[in-house]
N, C-alpha and C positions, 0 to 999 in steps of 0.2 A: 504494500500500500504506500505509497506518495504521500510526501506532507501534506500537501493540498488536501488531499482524502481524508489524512486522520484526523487534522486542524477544524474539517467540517463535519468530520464524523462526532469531533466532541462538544461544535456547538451545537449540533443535534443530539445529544446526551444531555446538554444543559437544557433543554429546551422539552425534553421528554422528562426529566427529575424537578421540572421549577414546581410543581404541588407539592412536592415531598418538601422538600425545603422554604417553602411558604407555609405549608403544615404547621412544621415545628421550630421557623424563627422565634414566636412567642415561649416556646417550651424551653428552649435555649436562653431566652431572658431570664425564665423562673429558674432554672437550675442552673443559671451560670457556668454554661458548659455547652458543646454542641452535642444534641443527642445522638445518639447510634443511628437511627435510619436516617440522617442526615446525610454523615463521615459514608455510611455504607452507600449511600445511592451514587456521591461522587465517586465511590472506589470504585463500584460496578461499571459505571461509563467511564472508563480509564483518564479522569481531571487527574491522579496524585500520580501517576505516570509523565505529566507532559515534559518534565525538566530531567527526568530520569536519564543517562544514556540507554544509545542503542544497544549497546552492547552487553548492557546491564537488565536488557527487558524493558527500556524504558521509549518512548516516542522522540522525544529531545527536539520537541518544535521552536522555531524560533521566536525571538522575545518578545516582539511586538505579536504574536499569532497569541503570545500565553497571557501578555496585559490583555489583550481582548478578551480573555475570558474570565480570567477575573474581575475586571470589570459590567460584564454581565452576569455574571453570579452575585456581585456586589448589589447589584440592581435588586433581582431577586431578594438576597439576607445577604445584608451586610456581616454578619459574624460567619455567616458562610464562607462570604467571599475571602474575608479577613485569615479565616482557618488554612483556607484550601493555599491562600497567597503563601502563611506563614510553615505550610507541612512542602510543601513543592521546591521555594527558592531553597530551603536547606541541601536543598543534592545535590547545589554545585557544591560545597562543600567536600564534597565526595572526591573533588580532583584534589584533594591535599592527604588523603589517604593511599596505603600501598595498593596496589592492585587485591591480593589477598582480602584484604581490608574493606576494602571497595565490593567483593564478590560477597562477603557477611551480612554486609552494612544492607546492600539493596538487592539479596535473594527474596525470589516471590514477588511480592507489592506493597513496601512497607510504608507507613507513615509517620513520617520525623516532626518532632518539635525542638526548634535550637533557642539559645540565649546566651548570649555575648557577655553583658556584665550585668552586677560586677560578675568579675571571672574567680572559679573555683580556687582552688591549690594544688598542686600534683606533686609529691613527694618521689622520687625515681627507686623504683623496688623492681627484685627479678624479675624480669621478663616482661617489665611496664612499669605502670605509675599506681600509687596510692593516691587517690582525688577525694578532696572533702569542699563542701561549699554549700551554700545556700541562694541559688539565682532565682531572682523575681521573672517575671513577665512571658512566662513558657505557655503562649498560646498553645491550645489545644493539646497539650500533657496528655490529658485523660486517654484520648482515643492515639496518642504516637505508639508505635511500635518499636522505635530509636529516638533518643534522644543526644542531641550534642550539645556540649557545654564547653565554653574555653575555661582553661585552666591555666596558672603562671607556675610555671617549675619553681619548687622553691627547694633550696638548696642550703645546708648548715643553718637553720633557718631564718633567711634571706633569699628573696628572688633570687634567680638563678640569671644575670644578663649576659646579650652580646657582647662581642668587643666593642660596639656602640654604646652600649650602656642601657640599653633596650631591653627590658624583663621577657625573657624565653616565654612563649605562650603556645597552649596546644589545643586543639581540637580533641573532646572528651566524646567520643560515641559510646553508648552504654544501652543496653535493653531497659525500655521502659520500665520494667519489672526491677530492675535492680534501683530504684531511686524511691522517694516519697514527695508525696503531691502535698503541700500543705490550700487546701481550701481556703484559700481568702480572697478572691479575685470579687470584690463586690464595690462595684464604679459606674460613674457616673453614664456612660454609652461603652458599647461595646463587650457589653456582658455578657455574649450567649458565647465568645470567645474563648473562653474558660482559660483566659491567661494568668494562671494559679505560679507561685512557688513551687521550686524542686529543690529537694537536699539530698546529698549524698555525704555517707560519712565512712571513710576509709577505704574505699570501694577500688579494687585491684580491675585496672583498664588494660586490656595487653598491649601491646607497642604498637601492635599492627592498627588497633583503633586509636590511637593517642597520638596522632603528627603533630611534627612542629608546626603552629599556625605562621606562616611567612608569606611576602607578599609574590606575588606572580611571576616576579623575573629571580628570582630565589629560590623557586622550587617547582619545578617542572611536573606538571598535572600528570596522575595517572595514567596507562593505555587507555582508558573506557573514556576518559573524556579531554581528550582530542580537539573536538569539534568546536568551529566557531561560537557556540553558545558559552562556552569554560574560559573562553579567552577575553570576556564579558566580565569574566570572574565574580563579582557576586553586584555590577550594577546594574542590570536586569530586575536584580531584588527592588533597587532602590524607586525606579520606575514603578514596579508591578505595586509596593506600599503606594503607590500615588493612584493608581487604576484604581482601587478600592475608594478613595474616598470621591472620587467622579465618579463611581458606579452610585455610591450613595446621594451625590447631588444629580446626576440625571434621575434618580428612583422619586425623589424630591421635587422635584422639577414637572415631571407628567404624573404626578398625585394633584401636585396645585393646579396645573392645567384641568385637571378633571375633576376640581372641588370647583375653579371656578367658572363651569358651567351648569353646574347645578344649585349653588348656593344665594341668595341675595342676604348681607349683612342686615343687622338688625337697623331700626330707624330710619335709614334713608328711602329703604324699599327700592334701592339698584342694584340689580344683580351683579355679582362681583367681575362679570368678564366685560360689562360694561364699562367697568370705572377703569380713568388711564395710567393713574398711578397703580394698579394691579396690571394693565396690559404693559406697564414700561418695567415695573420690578420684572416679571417673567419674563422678559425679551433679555434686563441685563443680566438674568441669573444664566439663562441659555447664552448667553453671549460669554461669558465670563466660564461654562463648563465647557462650552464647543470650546472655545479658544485654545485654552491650557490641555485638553486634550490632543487638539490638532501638533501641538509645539513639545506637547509630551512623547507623543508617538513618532515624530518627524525626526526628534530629534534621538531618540533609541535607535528608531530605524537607521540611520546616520554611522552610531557608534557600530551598531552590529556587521553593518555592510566593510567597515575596516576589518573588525576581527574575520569575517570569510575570507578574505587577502592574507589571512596569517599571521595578521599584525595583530599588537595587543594596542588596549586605546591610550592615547595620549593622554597626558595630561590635564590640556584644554578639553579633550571630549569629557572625561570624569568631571571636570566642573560643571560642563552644562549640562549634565544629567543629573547633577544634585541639582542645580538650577533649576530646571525644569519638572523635575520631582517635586521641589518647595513650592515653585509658583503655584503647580497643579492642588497641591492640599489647600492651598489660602486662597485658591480659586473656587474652589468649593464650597468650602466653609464661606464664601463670601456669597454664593449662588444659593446655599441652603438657608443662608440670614435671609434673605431677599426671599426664599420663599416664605419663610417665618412667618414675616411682615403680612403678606398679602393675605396668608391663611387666617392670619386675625385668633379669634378665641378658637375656632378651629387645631389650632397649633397647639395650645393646651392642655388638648383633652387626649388622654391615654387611646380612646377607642381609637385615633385618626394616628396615620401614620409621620406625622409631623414632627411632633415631640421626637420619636425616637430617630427620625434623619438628623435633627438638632443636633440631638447628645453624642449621637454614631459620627459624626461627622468632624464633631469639636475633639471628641478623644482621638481620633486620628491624626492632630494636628499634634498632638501633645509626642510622638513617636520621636525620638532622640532621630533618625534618620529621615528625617523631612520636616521636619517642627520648624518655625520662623529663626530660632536660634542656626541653623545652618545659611541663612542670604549672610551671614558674615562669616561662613567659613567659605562659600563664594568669594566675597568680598575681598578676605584677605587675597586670594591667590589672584585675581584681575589685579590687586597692589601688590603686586608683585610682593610680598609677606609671605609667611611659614606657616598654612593656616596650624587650628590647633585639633582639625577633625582628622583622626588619624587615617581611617578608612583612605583617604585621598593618596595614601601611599597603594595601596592593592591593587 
């Protein structure tokens, strides 16, 4: 089967599971967690595949083919979208382990939940590491199958650094089972995410799952991932966290279009599609999600079309992909305000799906890797400065 086929094979899987996952968005808010026939309906239609390599059993479509989909799943359940974005980008990940390592990690169809910082601790014991830590924000825990965690070698106990002075950091992959979920993910939007605590305490990683985490030109990817999608190395992620929150502002967006053709506010007795200030907020909120879409995808497409040349991206392209990542979140959020507005007391009420575009929308703003706090780790590198986002080294 051809990209083209499998790319359209799985938005026709999205589009045959969207009642299952409108089903249980609600049920996902009550349990702070996304339910089973959720996680199962996207596994059945191979979505936790698309970033997988081929070689590994996985589809391995290209970046802009995979934003597309989560941003229609976003549409559909935002914590959907949010899940499926946060179990999928972990597989590049996958190119800084051995081969060996790589064949453990993604036998079968497995589903990863990763988390960055803060980073665990790895003690160097026979034949791996001793990891102990406690990381916040591991979307969808419950239903991963792998988990990875970074970890800092510590050493006499002291970080273990480069001859840079750089603290040794490693990629912890570990069976879901071997870790503990502590339940406390309970927030203001984006709850059905069940972005819970995990701890680990003492827990023997063998070597073959424990790489050193180093950046791209430091450490030569896996056999299995080769392919221009790895050479992306992990700002594809950074993009697809932006899909999500335009999938929420377009869902936003044709809810108020279809309130305000049925509604007339109270006292004036003008139906709301009447009034201009409602026709001009919903033209700038589509104005402001088309746009940062268009400039989101334009500009992915851009960076990926280098890496099939075999290049890896410059500099200037990683900037404009966090660029264009940030703009796209505070486009959103700014298209979802503007729906807010026009929806009136509408917006308020739990039954109407208003309120939760609001809340879903603003906590994705809040994500260390797209939040407004990055237009100045932009900033620095256009002033020629040292930004202080380290990611812009990978």
């Amino acid at each position: 089967m051809d990209t083209a086929t499998e790319v359209e094979t799985l938005h026709q899987g999205v589009e045959k599971i969207e009642p299952v996952l409108r089903e249980n968005g609600p049920v996902a808010e009550q349990i702070c967690r996304l339910p089973d026939a959720s996680v199962n309906a996207m596994r059945e239609v191979g979505l936790y595949r698309m970033w997988t390599p081929k070689a590994l059993g996985g589809l391995e479509i290209d970046p802009v083919s995979g934003v597309d989909l989560f941003e229609k799943i976003a549409r559909i359940d935002a914590a959907a979208g949010w899940n499926l974005y946060m179990s999928v980008t972990p597989s590049v990940f996958g190119m800084w382990l051995s081969d060996d390592g790589a064949r453990e990690v993604f036998a079968g169809e497995p589903t990863l939940a990763a988390a960055l910082f803060p980073p665990a601790s790895a003690v160097l014991a026979e034949g791996g590491y001793r990891v102990s830590g406690r990381v916040p924000f591991v979307s969808g825990c419950h239903a991963a199958t792998w988990l990875i965690l970074a970890a800092v070698v510590i050493e006499d106990g002291e970080p273990k650094r480069t001859a840079d002075g750089v603290p040794v950091s490693l990629l912890a992959f570990l069976p879901r089972e071997d870790a503990g979920i502590i339940d406390n993910w309970d927030t203001l939007g984006m709850r059905g995410t069940g972005s819970h605590d995990v701890e680990v305490t003492d827990l023997f990683v063998p070597e073959n799952r424990a790489p050193v985490f180093a950046p791209f030109a430091d450490h030569p990817p896996g056999s299995a991932f080769q392919g221009p999608l790895y050479r992306m190395v992990f700002w594809e992620a950074t993009s697809g966290l932006a899909s999500i929150a335009l999938g929420i502002a377009r869902a936003a967006i044709e809810d108020v279009v279809q309130l305000a053709r049925v509604k007339t506010p109270a006292y004036t007795g003008i139906p709301l599609r009447e009034r201009p200030a409602a026709q001009s907020q919903i033209a700038q909120a589509e104005g402001h999600r088309a746009a940062a879409w268009a400039y989101l995808r334009e500009t992915l497409a851009a960076a990926y079309a280098t890496c099939e040349t075999g290049r890896i991206l410059t500099a200037d392209q990683r900037r404009d992909l966090q660029l264009a990542s940030c703009h796209a979140v505070q486009a959103a959020a700014t298209a979802v305000r503007l729906v807010h507005e026009v929806a009136g007391s509408s917006a308020i009420r739990n039954s109407q799906p208003f309120a939760a575009h609001f809340r879903n929308v603003h906590t994705v703003t809040q994500h260390a890797f797209s939040s407004a706090s990055r237009y100045q780790s932009v900033g620095q590198l256009m002033l020629g400065l040292t930004p202080e986002w380290p990611f812009f080294a990978f």
